[in-house]
N, C-alpha and C positions, 0 to 999 in steps of 0.2 A: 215957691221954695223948691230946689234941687233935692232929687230923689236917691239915696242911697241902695245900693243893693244890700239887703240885712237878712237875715235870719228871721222866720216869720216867730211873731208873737201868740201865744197861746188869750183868748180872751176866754173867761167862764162860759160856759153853754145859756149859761142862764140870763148873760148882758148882751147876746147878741141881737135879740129881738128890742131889746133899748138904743142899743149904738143904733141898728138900722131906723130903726124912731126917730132919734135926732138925727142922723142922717138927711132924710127924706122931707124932715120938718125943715131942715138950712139948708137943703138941696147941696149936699153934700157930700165924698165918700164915705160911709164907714170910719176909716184910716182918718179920715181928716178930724171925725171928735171926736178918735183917743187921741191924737196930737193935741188937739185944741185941753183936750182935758189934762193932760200929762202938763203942757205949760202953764194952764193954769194952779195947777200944785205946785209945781214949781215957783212959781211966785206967789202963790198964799202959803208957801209954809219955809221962804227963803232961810229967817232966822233961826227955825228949826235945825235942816239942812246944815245950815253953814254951821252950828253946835255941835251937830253930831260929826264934821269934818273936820273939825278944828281939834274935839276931844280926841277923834281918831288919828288926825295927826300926830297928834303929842304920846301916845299911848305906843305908837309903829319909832318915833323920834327918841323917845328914852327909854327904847326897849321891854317895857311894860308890859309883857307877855300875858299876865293875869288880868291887868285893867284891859286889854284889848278886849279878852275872853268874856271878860264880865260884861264889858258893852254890847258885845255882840249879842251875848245870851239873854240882856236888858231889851235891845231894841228888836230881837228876832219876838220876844216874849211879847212885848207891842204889839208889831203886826201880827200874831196870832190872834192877840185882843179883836182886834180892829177887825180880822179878816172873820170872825167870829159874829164881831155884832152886826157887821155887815150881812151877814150868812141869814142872821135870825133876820134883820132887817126884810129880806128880801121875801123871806119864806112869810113874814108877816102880813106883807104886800101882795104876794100870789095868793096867801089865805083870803084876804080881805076882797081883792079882784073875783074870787071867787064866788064869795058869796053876796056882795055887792052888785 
């Protein structure tokens, strides 16, 4: 796949010792399983996606200044979820690495 010149990506301090893992385990860049990873969300969560673009369209289309705002504040309030249980997940995992 052709390479883009882009703006680099910020990954967590704490997923870099993972990404190089798989890495190294598919003999692999780095870069290559967050891409592999990014596509694959992309396709397990298409019907999602295509929801929240399709709601977003309509919202930007009839002017819906408030329903934009509420979606946004809905799915920003999501990924704080997500990035939350992800957070504890982790620190769960280094506890447990730890004393395992």
């Amino acid at each position: 796949m052709a390479t883009t010149r882009t703006k680099p990506m910020r990954i967590f301090a704490a997923d870099h010792d993972p990404i190089r893992l798989l890495a190294d385990l598919r003999r692999e860049m780095p870069a290559d399983v967050v891409h592999t990873a990014l596509r694959e969300y992309m396709v397990n969560h298409r019907d999602e996606l295509a929801a929240i673009h399709a709601e977003t369209r309509h919202f930007i289309e009839t002017g819906n200044i408030d329903g934009l705002a509420a979606a946004l504040r809905h799915d920003a309030a999501g990924l704080a979820e997500q990035m939350t249980d992800y957070s504890a997940a982790r620190s769960r995992s280094a506890r447990e690495a730890a004393v395992g």
